[in-house]
DSSP file (Angstrom, degrees, kcal/mol; ACC not computed):
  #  RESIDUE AA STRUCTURE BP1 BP2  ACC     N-H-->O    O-->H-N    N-H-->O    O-->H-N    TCO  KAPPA ALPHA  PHI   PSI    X-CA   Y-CA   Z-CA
    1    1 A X              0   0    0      0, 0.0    11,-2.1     0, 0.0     2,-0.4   0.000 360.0 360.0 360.0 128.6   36.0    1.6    8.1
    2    2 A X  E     -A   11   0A   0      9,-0.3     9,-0.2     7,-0.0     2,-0.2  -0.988 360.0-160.1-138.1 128.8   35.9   -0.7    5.0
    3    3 A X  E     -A   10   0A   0      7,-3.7     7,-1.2    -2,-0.4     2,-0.3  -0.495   0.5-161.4-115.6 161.0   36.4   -4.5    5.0
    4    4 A X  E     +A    9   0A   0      5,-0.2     2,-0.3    -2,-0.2     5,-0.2  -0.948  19.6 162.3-164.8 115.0   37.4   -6.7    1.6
    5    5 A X  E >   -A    8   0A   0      3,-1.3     3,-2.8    -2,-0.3     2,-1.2  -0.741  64.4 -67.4-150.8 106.4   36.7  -10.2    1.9
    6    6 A X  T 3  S-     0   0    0     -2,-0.3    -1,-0.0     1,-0.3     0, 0.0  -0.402 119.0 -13.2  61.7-109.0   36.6  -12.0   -1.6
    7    7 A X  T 3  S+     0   0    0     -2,-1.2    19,-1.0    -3,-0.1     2,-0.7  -0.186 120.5 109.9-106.3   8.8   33.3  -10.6   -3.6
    8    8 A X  E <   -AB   5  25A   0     -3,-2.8    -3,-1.3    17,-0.2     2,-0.3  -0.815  48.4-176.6 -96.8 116.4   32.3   -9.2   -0.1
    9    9 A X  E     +AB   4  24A   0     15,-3.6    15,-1.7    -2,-0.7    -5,-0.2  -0.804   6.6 174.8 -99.8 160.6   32.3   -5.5    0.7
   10   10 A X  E     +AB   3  23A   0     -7,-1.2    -7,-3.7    -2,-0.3     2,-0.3  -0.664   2.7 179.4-178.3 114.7   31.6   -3.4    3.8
   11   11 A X  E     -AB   2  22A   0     11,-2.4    11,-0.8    -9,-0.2     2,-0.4  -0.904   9.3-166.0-126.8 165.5   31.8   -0.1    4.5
   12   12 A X  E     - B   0  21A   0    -11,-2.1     9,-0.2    -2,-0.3     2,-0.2  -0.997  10.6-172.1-145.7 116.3   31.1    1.6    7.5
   13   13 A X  E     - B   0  20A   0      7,-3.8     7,-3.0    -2,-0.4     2,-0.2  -0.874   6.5-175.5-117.0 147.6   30.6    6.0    7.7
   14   14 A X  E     + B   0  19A   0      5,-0.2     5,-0.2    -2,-0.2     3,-0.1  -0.921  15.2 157.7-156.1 149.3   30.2    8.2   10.7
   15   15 A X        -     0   0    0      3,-1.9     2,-0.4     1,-0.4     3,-0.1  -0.498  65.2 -62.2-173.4  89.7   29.7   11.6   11.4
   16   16 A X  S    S-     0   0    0      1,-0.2    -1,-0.4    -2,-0.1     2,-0.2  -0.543 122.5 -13.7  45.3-115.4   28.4   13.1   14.3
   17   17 A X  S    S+     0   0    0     -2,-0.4    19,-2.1    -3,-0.1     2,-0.3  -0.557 121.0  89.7-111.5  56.9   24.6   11.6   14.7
   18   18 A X  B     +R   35   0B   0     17,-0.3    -3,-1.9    -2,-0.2     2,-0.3  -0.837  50.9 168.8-148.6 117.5   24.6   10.1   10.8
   19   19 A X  E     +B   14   0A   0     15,-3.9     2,-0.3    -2,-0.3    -5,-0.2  -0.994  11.1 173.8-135.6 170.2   25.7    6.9   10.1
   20   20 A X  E     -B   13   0A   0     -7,-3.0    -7,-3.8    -2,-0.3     2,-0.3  -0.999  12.4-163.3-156.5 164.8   25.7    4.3    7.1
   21   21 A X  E     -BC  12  32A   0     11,-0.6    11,-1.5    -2,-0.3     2,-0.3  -0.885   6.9-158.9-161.0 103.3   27.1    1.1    6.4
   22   22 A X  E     -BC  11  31A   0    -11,-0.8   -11,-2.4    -2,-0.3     2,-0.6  -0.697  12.2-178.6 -57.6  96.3   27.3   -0.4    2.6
   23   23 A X  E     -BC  10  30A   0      7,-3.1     7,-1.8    -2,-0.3     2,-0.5  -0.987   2.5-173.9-126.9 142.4   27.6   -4.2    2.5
   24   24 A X  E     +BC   9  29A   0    -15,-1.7   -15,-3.6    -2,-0.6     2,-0.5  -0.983   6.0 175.8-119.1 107.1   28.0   -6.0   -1.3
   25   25 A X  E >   -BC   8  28A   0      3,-1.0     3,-1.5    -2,-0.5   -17,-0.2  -0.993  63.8 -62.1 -86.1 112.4   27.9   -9.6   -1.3
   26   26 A X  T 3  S-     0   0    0    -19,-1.0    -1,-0.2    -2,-0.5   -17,-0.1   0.023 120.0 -17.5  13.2-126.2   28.0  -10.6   -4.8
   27   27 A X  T 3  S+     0   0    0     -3,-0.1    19,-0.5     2,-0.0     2,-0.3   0.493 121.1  98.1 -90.1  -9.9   25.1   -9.4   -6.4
   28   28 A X  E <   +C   25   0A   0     -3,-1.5    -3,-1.0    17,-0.2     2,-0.2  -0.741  50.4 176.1 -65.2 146.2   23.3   -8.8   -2.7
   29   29 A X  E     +CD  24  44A   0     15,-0.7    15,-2.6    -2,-0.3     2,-0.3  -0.824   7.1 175.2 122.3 119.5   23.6   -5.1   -1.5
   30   30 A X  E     -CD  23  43A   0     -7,-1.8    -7,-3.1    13,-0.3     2,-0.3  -0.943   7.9-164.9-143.6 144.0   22.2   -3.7    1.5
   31   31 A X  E     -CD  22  42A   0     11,-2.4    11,-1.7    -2,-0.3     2,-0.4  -0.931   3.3-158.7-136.7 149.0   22.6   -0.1    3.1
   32   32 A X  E     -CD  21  41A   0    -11,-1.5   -11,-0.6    -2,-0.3     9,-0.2  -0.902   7.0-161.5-100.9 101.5   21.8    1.0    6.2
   33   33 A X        +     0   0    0      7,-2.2   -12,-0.1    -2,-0.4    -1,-0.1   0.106  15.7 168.8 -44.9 172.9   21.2    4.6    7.5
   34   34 A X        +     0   0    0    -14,-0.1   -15,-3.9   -17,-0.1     2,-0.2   0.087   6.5 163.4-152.8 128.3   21.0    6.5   10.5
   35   35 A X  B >  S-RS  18  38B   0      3,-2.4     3,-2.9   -17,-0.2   -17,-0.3  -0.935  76.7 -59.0-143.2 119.2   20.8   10.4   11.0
   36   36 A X  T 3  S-     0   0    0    -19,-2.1    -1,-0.0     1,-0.3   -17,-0.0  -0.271 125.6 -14.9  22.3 -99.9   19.6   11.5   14.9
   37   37 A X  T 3  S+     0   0    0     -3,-0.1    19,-0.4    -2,-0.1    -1,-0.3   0.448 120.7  92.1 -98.2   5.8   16.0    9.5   14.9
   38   38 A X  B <   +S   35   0B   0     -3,-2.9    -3,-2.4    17,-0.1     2,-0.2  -0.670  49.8 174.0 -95.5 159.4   15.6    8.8   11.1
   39   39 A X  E     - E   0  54A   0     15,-0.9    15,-1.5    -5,-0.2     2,-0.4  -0.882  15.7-173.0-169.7 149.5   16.7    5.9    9.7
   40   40 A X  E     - E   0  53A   0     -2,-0.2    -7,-2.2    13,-0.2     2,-0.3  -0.886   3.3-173.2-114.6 135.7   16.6    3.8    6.1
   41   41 A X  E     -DE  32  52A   0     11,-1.0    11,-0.8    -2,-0.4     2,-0.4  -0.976  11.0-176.9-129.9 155.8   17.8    0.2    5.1
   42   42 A X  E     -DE  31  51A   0    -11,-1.7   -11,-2.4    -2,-0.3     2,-0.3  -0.958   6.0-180.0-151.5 131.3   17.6   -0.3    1.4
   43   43 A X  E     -DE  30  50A   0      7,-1.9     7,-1.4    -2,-0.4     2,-0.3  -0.962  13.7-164.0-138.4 161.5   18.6   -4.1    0.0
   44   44 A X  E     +DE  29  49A   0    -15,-2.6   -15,-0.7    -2,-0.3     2,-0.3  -0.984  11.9 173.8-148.7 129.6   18.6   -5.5   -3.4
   45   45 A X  E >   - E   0  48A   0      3,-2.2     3,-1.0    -2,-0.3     2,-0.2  -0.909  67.7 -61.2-150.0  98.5   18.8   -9.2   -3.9
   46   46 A X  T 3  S-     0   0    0    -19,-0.5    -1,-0.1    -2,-0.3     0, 0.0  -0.382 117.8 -12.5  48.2-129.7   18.4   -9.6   -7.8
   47   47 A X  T 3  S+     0   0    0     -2,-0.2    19,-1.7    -3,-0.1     2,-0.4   0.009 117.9 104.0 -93.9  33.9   15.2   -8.4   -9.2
   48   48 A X  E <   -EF  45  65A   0     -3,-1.0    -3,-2.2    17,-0.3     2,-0.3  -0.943  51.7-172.1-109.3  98.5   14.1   -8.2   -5.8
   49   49 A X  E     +EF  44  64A   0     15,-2.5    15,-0.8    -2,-0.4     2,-0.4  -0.659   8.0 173.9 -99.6 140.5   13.9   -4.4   -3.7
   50   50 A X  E     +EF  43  63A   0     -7,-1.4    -7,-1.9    -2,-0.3     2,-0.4  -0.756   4.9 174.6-151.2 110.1   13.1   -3.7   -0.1
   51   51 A X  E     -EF  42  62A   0     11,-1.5    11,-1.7    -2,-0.4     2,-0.3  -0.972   6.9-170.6-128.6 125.3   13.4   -0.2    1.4
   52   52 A X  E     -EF  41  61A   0    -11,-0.8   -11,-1.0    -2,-0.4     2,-0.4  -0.978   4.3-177.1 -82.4 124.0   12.4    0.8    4.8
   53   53 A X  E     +EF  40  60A   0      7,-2.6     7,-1.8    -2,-0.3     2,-0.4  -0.742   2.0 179.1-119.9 133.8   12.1    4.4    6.2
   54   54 A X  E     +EF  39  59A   0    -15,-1.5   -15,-0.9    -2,-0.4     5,-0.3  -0.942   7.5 168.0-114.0 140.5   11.3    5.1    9.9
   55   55 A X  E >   - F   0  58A   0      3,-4.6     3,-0.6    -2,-0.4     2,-0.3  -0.179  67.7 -55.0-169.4 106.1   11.2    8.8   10.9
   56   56 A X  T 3  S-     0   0    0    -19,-0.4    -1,-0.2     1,-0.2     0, 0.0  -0.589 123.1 -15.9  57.3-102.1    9.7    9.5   14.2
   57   57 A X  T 3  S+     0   0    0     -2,-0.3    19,-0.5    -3,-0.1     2,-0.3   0.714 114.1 103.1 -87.7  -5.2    6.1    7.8   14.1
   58   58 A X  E <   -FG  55  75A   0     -3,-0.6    -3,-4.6    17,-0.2     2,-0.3  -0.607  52.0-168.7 -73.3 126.2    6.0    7.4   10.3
   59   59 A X  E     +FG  54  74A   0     15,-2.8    15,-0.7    -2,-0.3     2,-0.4  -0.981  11.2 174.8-108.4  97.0    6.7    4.0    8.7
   60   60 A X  E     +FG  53  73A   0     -7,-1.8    -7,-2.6    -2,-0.3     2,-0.3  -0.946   2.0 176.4-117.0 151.6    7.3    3.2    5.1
   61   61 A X  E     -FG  52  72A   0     11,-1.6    11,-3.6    -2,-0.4    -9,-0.3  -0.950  11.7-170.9-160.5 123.1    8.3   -0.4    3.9
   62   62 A X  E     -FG  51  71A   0    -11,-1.7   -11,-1.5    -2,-0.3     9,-0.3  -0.874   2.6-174.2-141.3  95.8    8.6   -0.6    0.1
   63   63 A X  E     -F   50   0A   0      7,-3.1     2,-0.3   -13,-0.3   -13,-0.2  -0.454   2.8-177.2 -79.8 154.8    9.0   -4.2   -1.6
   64   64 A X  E     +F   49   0A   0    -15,-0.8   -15,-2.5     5,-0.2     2,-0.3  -0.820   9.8 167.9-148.5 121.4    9.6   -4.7   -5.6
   65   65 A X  E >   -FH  48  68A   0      3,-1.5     3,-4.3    -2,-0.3   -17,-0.3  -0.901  69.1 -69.8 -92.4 110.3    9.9   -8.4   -7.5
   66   66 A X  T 3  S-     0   0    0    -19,-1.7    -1,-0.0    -2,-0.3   -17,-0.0  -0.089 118.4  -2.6  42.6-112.1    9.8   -7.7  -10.9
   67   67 A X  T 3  S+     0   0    0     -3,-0.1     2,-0.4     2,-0.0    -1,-0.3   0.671 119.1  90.3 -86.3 -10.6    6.4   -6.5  -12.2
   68   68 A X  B <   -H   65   0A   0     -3,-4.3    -3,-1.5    17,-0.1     2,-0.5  -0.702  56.9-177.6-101.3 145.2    5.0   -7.0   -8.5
   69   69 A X  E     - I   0  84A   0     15,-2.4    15,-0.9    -2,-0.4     2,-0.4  -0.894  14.5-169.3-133.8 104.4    5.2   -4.0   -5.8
   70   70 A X  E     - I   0  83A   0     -2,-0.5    -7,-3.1    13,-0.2     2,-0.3  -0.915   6.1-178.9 -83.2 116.7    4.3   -3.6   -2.3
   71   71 A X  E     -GI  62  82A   0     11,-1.5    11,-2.4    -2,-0.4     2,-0.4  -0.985   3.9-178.9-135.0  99.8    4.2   -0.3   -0.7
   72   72 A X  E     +GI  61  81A   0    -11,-3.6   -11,-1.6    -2,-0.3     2,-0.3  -0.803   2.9 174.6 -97.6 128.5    3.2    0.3    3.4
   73   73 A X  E     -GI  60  80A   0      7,-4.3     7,-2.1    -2,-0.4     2,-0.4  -0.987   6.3-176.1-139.2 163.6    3.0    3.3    5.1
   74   74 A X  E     +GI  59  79A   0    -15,-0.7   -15,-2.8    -2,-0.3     5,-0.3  -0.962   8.7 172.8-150.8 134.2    2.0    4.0    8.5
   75   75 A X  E >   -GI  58  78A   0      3,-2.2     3,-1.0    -2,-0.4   -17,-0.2  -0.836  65.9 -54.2-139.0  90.9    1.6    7.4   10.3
   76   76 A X  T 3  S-     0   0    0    -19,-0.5    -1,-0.1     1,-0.2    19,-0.0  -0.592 129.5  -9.4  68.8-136.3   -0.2    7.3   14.2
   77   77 A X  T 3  S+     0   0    0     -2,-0.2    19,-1.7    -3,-0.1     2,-0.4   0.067 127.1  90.4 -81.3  11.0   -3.6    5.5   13.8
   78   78 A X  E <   +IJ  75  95A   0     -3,-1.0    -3,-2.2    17,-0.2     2,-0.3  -0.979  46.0 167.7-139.2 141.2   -3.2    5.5    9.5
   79   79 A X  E     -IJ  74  94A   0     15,-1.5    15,-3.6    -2,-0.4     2,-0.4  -0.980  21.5-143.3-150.6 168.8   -2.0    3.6    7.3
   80   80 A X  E     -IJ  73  93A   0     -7,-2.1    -7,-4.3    -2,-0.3     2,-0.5  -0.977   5.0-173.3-149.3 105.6   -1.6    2.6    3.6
   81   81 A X  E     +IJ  72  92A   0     11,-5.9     2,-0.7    -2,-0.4    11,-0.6  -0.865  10.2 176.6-120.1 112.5   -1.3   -0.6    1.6
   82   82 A X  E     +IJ  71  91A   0    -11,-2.4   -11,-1.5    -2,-0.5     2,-0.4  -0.929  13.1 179.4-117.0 122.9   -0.4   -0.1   -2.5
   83   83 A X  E     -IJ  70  90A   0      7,-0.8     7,-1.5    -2,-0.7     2,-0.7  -0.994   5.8-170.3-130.8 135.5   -0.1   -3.5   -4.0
   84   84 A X  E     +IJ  69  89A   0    -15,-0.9   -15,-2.4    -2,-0.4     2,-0.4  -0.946  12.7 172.3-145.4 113.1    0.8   -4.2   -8.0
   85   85 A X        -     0   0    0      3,-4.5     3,-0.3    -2,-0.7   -17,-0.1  -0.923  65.5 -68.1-113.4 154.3    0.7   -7.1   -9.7
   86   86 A X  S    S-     0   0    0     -2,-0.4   -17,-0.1     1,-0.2    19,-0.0   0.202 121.0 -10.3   4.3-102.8    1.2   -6.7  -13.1
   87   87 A X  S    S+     0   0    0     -3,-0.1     2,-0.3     2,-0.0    -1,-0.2   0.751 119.3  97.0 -68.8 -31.6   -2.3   -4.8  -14.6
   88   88 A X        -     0   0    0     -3,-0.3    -3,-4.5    17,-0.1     2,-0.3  -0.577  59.0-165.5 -99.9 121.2   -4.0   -5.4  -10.8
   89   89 A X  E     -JK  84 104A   0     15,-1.1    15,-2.4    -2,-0.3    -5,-0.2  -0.856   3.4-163.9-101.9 134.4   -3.9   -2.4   -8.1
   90   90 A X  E     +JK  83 103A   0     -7,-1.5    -7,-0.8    -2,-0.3     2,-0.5  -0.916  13.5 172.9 -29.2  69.0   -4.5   -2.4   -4.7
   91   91 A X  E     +JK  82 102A   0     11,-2.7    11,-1.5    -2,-0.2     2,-0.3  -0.898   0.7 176.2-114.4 111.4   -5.1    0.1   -2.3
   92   92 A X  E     +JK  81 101A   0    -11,-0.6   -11,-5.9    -2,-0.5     2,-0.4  -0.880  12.7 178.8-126.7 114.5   -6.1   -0.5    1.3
   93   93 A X  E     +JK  80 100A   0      7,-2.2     7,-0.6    -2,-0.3     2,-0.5  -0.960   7.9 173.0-129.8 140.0   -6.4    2.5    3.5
   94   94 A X  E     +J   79   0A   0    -15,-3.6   -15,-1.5    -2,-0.4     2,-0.2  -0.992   7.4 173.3-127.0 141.6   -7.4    2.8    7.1
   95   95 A X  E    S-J   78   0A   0      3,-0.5     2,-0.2    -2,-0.5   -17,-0.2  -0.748  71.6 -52.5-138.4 113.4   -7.4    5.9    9.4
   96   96 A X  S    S-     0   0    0    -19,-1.7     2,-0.9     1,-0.2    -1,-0.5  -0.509 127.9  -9.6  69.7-152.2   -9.0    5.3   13.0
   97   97 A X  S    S+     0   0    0     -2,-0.2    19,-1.1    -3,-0.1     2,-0.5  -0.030 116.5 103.8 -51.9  16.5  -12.6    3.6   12.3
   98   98 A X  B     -L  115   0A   0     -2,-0.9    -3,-0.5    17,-0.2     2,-0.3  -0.828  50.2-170.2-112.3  97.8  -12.4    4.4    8.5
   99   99 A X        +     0   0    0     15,-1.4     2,-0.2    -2,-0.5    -5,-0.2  -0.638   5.3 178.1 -79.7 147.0  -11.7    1.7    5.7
  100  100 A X  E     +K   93   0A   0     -7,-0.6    -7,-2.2    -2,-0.3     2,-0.5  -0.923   3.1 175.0 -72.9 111.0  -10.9    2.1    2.0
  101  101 A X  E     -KM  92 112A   0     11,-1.0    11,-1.6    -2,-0.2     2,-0.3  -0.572   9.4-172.4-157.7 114.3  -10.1   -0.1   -0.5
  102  102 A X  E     -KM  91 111A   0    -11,-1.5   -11,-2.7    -2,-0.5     9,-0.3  -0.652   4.9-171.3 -73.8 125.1   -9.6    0.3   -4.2
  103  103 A X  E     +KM  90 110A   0      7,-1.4     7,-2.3    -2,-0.3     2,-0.3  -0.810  11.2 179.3-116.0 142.0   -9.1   -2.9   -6.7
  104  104 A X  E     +KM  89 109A   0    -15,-2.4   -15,-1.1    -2,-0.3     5,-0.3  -0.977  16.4 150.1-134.6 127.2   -8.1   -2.0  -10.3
  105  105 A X  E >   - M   0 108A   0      3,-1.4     3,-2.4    -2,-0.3   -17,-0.1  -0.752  66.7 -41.0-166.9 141.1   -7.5   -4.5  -12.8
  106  106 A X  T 3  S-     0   0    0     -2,-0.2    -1,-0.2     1,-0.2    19,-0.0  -0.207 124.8 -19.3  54.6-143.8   -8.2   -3.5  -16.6
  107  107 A X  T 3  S+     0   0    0     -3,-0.1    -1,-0.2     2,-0.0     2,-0.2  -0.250 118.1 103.4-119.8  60.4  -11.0   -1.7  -17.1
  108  108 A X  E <   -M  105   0A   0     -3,-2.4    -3,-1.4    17,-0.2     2,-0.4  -0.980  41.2-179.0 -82.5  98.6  -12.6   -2.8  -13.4
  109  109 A X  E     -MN 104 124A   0     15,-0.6    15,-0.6    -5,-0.3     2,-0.5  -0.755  11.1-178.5 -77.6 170.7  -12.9   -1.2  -10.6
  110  110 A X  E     -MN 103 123A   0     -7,-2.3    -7,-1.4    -2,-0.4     2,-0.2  -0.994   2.6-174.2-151.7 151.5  -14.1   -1.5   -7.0
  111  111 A X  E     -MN 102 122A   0     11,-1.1    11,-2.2    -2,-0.5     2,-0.4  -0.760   7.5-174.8-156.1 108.1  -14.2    0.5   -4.3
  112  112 A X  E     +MN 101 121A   0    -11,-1.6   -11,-1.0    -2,-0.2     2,-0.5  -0.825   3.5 174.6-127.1 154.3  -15.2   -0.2   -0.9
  113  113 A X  E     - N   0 120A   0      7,-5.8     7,-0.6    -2,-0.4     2,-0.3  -0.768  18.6-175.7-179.6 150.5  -15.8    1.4    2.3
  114  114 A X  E     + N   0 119A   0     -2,-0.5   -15,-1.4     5,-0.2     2,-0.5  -0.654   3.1 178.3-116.8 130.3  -16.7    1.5    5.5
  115  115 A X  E >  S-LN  98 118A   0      3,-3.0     3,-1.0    -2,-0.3     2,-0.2  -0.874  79.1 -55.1-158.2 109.8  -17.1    4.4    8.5
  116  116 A X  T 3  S-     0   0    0    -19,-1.1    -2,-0.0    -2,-0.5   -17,-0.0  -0.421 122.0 -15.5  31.6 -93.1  -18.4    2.8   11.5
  117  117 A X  T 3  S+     0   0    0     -2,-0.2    19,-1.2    -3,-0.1     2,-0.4   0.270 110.9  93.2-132.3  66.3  -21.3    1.2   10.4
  118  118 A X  E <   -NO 115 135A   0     -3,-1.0    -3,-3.0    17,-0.2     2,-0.3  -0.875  55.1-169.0-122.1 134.8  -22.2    2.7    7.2
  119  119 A X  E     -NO 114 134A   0     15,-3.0    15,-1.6    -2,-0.4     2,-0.3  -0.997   6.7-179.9-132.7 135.1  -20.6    0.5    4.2
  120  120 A X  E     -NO 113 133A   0     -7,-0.6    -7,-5.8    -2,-0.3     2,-0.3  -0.976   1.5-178.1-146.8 129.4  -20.6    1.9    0.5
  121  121 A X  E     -NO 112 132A   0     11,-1.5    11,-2.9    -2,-0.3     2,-0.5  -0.974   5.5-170.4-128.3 124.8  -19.0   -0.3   -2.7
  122  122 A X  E     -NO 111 131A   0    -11,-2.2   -11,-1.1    -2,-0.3     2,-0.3  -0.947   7.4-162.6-123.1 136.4  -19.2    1.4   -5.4
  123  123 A X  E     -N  110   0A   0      7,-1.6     2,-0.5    -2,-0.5     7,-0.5  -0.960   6.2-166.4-139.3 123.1  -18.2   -1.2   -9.0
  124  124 A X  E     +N  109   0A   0    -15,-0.6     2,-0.8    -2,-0.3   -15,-0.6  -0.780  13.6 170.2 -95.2 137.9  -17.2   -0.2  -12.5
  125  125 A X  S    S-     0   0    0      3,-3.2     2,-3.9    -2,-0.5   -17,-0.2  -0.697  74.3 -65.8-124.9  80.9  -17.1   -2.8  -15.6
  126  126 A X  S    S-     0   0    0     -2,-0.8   -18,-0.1     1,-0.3    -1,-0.1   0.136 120.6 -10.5  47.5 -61.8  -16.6   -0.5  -18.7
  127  127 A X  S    S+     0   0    0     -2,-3.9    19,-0.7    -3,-0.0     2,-0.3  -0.154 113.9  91.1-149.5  58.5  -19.7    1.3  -18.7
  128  128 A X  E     - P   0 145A   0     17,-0.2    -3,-3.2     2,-0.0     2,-0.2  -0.953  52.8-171.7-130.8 165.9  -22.0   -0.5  -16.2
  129  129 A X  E     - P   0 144A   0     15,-1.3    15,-2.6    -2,-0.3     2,-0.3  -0.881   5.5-175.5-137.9 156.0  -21.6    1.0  -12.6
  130  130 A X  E     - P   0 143A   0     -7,-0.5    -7,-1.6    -2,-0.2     2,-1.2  -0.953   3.7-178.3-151.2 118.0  -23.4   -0.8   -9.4
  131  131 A X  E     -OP 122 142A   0     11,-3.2    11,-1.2    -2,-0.3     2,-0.4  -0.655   1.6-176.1-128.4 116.1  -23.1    1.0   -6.2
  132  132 A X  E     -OP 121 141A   0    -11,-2.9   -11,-1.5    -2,-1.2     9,-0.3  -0.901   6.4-175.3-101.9 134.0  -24.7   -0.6   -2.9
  133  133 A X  E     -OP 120 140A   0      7,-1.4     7,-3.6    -2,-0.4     2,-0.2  -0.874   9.6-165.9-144.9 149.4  -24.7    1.2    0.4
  134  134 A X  E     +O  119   0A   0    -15,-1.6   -15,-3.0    -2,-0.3     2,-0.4  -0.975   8.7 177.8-139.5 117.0  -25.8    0.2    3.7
  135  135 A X  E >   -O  118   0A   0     -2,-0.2     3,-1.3   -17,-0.2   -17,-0.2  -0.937  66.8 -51.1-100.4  93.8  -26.2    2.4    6.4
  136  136 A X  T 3  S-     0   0    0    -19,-1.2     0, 0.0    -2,-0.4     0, 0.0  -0.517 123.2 -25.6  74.4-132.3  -27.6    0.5    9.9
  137  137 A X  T 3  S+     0   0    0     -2,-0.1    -1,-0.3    -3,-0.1     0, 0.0   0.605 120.0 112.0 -78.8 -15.5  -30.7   -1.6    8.8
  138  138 A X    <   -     0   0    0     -3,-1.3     2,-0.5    17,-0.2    17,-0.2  -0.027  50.5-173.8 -78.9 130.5  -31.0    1.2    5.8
  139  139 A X  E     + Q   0 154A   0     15,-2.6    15,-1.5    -5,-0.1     2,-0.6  -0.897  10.0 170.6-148.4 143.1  -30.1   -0.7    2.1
  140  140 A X  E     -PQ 133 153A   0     -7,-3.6    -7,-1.4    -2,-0.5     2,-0.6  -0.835  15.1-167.0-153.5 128.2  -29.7    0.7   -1.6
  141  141 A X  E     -PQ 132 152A   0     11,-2.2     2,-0.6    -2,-0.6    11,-0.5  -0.896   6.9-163.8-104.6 109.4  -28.6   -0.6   -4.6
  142  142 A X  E     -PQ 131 151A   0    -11,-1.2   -11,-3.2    -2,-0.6     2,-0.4  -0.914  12.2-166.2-106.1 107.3  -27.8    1.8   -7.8
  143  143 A X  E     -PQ 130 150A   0     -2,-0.6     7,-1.3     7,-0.5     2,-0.5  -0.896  11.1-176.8 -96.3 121.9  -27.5    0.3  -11.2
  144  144 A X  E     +PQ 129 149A   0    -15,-2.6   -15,-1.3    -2,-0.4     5,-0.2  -0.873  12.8 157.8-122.0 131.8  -26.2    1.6  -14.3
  145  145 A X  E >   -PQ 128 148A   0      3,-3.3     3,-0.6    -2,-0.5     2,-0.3  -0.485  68.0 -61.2-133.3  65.7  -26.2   -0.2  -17.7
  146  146 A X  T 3  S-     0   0    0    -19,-0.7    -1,-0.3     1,-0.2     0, 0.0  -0.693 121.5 -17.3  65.2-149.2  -25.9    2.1  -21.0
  147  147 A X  T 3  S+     0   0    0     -2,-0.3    -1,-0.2    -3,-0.1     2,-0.1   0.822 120.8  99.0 -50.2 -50.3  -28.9    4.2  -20.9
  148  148 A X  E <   -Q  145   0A   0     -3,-0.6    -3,-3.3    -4,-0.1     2,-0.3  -0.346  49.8-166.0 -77.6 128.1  -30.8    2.0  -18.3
  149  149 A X  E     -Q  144   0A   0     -5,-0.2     2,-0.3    -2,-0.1    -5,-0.2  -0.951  11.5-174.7-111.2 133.0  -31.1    2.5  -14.8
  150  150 A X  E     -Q  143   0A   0     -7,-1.3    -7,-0.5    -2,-0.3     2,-0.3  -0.820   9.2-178.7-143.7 143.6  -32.2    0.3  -11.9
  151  151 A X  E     -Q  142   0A   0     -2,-0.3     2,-0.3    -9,-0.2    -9,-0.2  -0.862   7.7-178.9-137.6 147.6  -32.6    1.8   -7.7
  152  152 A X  E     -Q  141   0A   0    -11,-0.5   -11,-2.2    -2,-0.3     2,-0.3  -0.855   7.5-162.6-150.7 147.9  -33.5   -0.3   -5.6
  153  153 A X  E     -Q  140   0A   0     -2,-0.3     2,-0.3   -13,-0.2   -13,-0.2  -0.775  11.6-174.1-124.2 153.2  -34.2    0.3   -1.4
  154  154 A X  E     +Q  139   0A   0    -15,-1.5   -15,-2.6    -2,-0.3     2,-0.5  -0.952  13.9 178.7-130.7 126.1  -34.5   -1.9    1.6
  155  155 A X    >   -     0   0    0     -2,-0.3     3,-1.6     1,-0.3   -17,-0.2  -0.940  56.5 -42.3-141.7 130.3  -35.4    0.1    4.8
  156  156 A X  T 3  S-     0   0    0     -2,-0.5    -1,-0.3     1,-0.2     2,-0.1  -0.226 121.4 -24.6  56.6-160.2  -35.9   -1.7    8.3
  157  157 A X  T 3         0   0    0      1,-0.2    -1,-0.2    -3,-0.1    -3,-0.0  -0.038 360.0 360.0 -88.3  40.4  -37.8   -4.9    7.7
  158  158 A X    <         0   0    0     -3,-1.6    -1,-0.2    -2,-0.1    -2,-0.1   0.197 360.0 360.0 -51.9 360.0  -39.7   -3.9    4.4
């Protein structure tokens, strides 16, 4: 079925357990999926992207404005957050009691993360490195600076 209304389009396909449906508004565009339990919607509204994908418990949800991008996905108990802004990444991961999350931007990085209650960040700046970990009361600090090296530990109340 396909409709004409001005600058508007809309078309509409079927086919057993698949369908999709194409609508154009001026420079707006949206389609729509469905094949048995999957299903996709993809819109574009200028420099502006949006695609979402279902297919059974799996979730993905994919944004674009220009240089910036947002990317979810979700599977059961795990999921997955990729964010770009220009140079600066973003990655947020969880499955069950376990966190992740990577920051990028130049030549920085960070990484932290957590599994139950043991917490580890581990940070680069061009060639110094710092990594601090905590396990319970338990504490340790690793520092790297050129040649030079630093430890330093916390245990209980010491």
């Amino acid at each position: 079925m396909s409709q004409l209304k001005g600058s508007e389009w809309k078309v509409t396909q079927m086919k057993e357990s698949e369908w999709k449906e194409t609508e154009i508004k001026g420079s707006e565009w949206k389609v729509t999926q469905l094949k048995g339990s999957e299903w996709k919607v993809t819109e574009m509204k200028g420099s502006e992207w949006n695609i979402t994908e279902m297919k059974g418990n799996e979730w993905n949800v994919t944004k674009m404005e220009g240089s910036e991008l947002k990317a979810t996905e979700m599977n059961g108990n795990e999921w997955k957050v990729t964010e770009k802004k220009g140079i600066e990444w973003k990655v947020t991961e969880m499955k069950g009691i376990e966190w992740k999350v990577t920051e990028m931007k130049d030549n920085e990085r960070k990484v932290t993360e957590m599994k139950e209650c043991e917490w580890k960040v581990t940070e680069l700046k061009g060639s110094e490195w710092k990594i601090t970990e905590l396990k319970r009361s338990e504490w340790k600090v690793t520092e790297m600076k050129g040649n030079e090296w630093k430890v330093t530990q916390m245990k209980g109340s010491e």
